[in-house]
BALOBA-1460 file (C-alpha; in Angstrom, 3 decimals):
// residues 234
<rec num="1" residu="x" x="-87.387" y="46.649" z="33.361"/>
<rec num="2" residu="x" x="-91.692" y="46.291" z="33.355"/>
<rec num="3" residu="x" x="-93.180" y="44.459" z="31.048"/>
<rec num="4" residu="x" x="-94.639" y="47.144" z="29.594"/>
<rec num="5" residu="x" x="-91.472" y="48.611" z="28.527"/>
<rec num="6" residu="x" x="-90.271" y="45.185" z="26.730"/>
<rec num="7" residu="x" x="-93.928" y="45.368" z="24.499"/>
<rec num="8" residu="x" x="-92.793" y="48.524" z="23.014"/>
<rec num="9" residu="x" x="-92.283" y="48.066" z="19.056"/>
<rec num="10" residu="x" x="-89.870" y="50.678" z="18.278"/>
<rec num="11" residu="x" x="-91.005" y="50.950" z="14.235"/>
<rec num="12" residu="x" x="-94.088" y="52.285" z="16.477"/>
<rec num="13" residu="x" x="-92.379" y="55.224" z="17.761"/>
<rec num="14" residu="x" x="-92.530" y="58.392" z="16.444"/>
<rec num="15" residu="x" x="-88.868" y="60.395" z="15.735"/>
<rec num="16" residu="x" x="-89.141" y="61.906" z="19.084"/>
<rec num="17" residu="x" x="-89.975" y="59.187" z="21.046"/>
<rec num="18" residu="x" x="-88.301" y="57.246" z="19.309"/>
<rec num="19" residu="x" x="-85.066" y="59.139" z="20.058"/>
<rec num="20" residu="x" x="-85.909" y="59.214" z="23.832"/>
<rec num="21" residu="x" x="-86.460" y="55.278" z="23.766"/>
<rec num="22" residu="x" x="-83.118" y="54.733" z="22.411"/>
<rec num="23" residu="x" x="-81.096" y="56.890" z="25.085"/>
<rec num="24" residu="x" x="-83.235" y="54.833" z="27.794"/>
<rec num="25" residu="x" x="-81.865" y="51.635" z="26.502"/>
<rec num="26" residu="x" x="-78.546" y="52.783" z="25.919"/>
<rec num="27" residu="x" x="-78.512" y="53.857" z="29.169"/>
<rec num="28" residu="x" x="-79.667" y="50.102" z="30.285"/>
<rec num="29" residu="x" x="-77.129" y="48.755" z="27.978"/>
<rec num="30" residu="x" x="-79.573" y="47.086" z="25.431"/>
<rec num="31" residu="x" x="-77.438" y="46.977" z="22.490"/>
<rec num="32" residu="x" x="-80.051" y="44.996" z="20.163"/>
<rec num="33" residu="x" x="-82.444" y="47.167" z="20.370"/>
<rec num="34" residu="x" x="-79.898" y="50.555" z="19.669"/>
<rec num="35" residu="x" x="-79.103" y="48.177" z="16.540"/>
<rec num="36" residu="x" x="-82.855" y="48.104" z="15.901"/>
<rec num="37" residu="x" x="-83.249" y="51.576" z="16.359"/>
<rec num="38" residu="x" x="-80.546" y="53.249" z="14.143"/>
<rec num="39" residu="x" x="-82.042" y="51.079" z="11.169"/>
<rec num="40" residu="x" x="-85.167" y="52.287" z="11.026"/>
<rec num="41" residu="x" x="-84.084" y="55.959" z="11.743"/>
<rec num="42" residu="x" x="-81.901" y="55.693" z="8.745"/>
<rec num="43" residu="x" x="-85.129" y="53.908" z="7.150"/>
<rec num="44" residu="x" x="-87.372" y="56.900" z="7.597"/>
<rec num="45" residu="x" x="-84.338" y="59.140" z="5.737"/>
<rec num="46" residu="x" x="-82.300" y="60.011" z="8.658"/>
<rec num="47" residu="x" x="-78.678" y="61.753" z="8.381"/>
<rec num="48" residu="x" x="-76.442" y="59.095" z="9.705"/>
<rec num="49" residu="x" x="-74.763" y="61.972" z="11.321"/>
<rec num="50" residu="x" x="-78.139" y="63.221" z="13.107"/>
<rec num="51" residu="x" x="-78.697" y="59.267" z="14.437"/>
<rec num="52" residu="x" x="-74.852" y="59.489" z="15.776"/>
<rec num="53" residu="x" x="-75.565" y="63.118" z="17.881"/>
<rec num="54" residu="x" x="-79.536" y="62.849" z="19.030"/>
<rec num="55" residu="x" x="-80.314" y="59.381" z="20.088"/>
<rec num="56" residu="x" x="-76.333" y="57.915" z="20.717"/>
<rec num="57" residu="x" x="-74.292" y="60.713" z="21.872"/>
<rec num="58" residu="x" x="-77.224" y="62.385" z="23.444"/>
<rec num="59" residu="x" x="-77.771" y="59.003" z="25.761"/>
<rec num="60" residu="x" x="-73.765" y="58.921" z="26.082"/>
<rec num="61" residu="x" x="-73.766" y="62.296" z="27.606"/>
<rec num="62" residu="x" x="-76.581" y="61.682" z="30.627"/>
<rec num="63" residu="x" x="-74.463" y="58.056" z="30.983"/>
<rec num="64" residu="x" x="-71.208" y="60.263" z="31.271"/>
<rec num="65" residu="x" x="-72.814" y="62.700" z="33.472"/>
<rec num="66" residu="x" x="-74.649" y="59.956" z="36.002"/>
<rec num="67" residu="x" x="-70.992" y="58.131" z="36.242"/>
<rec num="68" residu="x" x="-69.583" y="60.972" z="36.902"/>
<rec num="69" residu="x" x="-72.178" y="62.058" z="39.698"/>
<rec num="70" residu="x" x="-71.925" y="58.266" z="40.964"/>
<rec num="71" residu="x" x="-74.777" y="57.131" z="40.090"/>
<rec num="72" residu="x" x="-73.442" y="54.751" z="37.577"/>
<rec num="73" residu="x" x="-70.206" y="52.787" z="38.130"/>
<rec num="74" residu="x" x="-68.142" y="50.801" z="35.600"/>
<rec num="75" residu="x" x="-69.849" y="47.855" z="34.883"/>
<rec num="76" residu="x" x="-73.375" y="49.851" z="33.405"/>
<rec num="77" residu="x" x="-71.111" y="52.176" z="31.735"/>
<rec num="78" residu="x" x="-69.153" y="49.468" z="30.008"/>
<rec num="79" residu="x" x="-72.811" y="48.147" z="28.666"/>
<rec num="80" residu="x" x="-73.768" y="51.500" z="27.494"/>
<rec num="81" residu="x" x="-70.766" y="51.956" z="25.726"/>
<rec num="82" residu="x" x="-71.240" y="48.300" z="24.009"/>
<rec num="83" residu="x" x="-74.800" y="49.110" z="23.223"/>
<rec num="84" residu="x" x="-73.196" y="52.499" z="21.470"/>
<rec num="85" residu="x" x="-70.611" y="50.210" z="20.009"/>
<rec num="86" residu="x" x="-73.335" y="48.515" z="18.012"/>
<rec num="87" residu="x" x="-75.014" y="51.473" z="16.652"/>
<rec num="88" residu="x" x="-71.617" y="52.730" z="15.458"/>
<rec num="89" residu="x" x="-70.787" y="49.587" z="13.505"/>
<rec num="90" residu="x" x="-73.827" y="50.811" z="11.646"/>
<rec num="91" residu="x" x="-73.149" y="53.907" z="11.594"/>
<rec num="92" residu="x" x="-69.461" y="53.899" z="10.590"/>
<rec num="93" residu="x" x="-68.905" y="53.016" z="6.802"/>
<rec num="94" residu="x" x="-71.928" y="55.544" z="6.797"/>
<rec num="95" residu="x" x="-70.725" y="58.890" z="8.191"/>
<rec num="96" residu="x" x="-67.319" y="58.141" z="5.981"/>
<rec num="97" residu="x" x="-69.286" y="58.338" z="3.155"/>
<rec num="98" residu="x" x="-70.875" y="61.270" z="3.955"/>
<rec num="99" residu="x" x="-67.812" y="62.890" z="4.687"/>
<rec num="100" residu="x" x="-69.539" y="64.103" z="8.287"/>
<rec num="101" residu="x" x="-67.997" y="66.475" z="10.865"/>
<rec num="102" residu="x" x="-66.248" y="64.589" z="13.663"/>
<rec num="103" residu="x" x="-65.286" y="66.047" z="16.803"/>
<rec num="104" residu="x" x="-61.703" y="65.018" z="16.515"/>
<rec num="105" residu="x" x="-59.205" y="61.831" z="16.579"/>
<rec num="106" residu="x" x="-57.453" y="60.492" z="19.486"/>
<rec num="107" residu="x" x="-54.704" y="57.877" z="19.931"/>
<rec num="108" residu="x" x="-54.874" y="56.329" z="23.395"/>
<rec num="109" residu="x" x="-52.664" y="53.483" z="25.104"/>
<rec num="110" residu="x" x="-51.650" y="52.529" z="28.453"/>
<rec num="111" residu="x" x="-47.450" y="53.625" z="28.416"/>
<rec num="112" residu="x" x="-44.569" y="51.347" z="28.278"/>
<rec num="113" residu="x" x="-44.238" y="48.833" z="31.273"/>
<rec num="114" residu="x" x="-47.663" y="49.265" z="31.911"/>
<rec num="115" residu="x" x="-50.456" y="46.548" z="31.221"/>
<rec num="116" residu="x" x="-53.401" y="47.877" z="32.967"/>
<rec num="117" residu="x" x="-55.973" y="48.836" z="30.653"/>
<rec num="118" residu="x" x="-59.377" y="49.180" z="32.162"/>
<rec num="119" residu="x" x="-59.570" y="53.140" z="32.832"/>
<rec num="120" residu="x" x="-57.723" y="53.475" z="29.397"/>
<rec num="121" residu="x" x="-60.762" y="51.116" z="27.733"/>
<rec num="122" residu="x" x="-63.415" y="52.774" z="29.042"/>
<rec num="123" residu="x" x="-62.094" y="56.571" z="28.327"/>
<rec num="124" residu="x" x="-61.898" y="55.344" z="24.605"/>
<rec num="125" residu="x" x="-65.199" y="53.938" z="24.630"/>
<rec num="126" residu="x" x="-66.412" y="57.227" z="25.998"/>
<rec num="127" residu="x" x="-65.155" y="59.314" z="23.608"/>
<rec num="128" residu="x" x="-66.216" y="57.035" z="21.097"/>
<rec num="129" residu="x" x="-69.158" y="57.232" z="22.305"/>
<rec num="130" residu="x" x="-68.894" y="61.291" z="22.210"/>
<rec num="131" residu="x" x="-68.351" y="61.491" z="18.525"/>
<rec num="132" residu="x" x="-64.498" y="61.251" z="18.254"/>
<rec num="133" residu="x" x="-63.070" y="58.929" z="16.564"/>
<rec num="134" residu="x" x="-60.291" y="56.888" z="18.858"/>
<rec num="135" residu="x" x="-57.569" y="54.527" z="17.633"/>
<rec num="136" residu="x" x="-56.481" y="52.222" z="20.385"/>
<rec num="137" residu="x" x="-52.867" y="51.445" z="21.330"/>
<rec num="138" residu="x" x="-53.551" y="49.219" z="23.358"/>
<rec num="139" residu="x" x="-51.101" y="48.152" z="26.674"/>
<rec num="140" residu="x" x="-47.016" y="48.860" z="26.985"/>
<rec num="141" residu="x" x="-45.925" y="51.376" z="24.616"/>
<rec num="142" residu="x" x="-42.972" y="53.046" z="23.919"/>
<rec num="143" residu="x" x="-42.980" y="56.479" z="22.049"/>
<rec num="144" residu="x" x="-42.422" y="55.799" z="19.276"/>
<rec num="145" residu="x" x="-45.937" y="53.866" z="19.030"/>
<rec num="146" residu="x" x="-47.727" y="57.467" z="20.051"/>
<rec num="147" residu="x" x="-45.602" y="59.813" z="18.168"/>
<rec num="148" residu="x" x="-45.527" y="57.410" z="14.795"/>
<rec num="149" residu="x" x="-49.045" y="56.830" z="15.702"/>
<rec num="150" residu="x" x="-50.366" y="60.035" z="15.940"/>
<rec num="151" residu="x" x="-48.576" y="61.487" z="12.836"/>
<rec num="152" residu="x" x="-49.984" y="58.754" z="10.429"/>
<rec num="153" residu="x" x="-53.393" y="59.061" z="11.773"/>
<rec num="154" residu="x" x="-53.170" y="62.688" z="11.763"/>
<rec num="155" residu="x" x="-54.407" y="62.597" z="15.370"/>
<rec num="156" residu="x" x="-55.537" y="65.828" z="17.465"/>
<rec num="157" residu="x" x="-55.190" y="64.138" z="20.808"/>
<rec num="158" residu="x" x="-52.892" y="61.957" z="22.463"/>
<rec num="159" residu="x" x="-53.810" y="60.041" z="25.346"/>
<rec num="160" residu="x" x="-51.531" y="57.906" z="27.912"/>
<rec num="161" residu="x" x="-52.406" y="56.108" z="30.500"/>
<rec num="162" residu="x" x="-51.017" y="54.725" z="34.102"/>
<rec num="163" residu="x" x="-51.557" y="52.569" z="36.813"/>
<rec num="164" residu="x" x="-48.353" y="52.125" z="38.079"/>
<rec num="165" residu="x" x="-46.402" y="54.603" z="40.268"/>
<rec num="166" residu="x" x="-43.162" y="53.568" z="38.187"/>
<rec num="167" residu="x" x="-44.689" y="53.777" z="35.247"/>
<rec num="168" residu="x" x="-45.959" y="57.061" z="35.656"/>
<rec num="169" residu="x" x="-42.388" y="59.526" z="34.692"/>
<rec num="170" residu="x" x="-42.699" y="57.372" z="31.103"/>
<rec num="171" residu="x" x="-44.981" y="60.268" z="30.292"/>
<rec num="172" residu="x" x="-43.032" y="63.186" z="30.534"/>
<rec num="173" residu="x" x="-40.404" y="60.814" z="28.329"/>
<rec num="174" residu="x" x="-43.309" y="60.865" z="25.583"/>
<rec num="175" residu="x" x="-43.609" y="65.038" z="26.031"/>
<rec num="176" residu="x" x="-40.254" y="65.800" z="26.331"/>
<rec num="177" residu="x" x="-39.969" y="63.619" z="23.139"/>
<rec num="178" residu="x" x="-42.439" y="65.605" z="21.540"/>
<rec num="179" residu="x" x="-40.657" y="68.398" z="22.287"/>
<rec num="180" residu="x" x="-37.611" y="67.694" z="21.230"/>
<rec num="181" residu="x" x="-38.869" y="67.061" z="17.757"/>
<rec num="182" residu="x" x="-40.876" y="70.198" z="17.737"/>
<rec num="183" residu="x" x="-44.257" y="68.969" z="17.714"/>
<rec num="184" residu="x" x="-45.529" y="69.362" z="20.910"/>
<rec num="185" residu="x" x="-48.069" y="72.080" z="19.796"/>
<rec num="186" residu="x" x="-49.208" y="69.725" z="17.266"/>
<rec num="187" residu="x" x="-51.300" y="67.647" z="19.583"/>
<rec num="188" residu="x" x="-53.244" y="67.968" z="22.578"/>
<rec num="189" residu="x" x="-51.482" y="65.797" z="25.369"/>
<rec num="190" residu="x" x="-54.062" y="64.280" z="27.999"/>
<rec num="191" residu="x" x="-53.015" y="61.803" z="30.557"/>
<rec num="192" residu="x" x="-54.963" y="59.827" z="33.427"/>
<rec num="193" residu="x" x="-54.698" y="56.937" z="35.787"/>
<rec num="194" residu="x" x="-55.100" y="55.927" z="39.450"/>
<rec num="195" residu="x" x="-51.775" y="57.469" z="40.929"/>
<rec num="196" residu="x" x="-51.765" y="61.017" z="38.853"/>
<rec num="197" residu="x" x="-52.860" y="64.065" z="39.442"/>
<rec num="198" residu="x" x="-53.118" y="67.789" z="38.348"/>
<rec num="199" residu="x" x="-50.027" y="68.557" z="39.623"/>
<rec num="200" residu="x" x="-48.246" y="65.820" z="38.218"/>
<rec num="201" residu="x" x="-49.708" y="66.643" z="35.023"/>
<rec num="202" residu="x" x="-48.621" y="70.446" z="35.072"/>
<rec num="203" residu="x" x="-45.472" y="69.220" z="36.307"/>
<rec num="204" residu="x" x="-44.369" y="66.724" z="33.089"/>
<rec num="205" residu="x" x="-46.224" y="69.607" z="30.018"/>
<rec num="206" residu="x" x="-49.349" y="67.618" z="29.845"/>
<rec num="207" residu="x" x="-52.244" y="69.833" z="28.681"/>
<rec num="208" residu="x" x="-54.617" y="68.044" z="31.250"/>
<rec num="209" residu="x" x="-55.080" y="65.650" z="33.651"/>
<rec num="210" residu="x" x="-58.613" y="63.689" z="33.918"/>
<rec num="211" residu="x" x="-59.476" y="62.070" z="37.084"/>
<rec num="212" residu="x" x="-61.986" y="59.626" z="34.991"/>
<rec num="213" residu="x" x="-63.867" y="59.088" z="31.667"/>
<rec num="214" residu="x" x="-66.424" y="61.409" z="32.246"/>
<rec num="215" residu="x" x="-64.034" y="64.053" z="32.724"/>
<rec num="216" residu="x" x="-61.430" y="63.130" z="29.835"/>
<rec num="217" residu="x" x="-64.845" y="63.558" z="27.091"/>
<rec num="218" residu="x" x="-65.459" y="66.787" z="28.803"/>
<rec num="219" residu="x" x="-62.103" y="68.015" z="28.766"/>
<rec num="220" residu="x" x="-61.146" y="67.114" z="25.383"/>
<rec num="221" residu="x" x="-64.415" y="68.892" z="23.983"/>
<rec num="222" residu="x" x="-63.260" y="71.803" z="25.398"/>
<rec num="223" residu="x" x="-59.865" y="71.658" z="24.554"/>
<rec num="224" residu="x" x="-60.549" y="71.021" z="21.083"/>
<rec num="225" residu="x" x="-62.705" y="73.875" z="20.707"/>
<rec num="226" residu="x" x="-60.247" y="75.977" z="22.287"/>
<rec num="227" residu="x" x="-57.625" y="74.651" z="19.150"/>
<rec num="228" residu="x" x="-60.468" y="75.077" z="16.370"/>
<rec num="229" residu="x" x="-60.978" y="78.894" z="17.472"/>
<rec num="230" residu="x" x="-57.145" y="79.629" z="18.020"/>
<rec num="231" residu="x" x="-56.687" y="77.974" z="13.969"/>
<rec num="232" residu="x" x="-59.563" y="80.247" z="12.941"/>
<rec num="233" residu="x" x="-58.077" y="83.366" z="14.722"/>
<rec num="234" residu="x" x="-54.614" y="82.128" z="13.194"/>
């Protein structure tokens, strides 16, 4: 970074450049000054919800889009996505108040027998970072840890992750699950990892397959839309 760019006072900036200063050093990971920069958007009488889509999720999309060109790789993602974790700690208590919109919940975890989490982490942070609002499983779990999961937190989404080749069928145990108890339709099934791929997805009922963050927020924007408009049509 020049030395120019560290003597810029943010409270300085107008809105608009303000904004664009703020997706710059999310996209350099600077998570102090995204901090800084929410506060005094919300000081000049900004919707919590407008700070969340312009400045955060607008610098989480061209982070998304480089790292999924190859421009960035993990480790700058994982920054942004701190940086973006600040702003949301902010941001949070906030947009529950306000009752805003949210793109949609999703319960993620790596599946049972499986303790590699590192794709899983930063797909969540990702779709934090898109506006949805993610509750972790964390590593090794069963399904009754999605399914129980996803029912009390009224999910739209559930995600499972793999690394492992023999870890991998556990899936279609969580969909065929699902289907036994009728409530397959109820969610949105997306699964990921090293070893998948489409076909293996089509192949156990998953609704998609996503090669890599980047691809999971994409995919679950769309898919969600696709459920909104089939409700509405309903």
């Amino acid at each position: 970074m020049s030395e120019e760019e560290d003597d810029i006072i943010l409270s300085e900036l107008d809105d608009d450049e303000l904004v664009q200063q703020m997706q710059d050093d999310l996209y350099d990971g600077l998570k102090e000054e995204i901090e800084e920069g929410v506060n005094i958007l919300l000081g000049r009488g900004w919707a919590p919800y407008d700070v969340l889509t312009k400045p955060l999720v607008g610098g989480m999309t061209i982070v998304g889009n480089d790292f999924r060109d190859g421009i960035l790789f993990v480790p700058e993602v994982l920054l942004a996505a701190n940086a973006m974790k600040g702003g949301m700690a902010i941001l949070k208590p906030l947009l529950v108040e306000t009752g805003a919109p949210r793109m949609g919940k999703m319960v993620i975890g790596t599946v049972k027998g499986d303790i590699h989490d590192i794709g899983k982490n930063l797909v969540a942070m990702m779709m934090e970072g898109a506006g949805f609002e993610i509750v972790d499983l964390g590593i090794n779990n069963p399904v009754e840890a999605y399914l129980d999961t996803a029912a009390r937190e009224e999910a739209d989404i559930v995600g499972m992750s793999a690394l492992l080749t023999t870890t991998m069928p556990y899936m279609k145990i969580v969909i065929d699950t699902m289907k036994e108890k009728g409530i397959r339709d109820d969610y949105i099934v997306m699964v990921g990892g090293a070893p998948l791929n489409e076909e293996f997805g089509r192949a156990i009922g998953a609704d998609a397959y996503c090669r890599d963050a980047a691809v999971a927020v994409e995919t679950a924007k769309t898919l969600i839309a696709r459920k909104h408009n089939q409700l509405a049509a309903g």
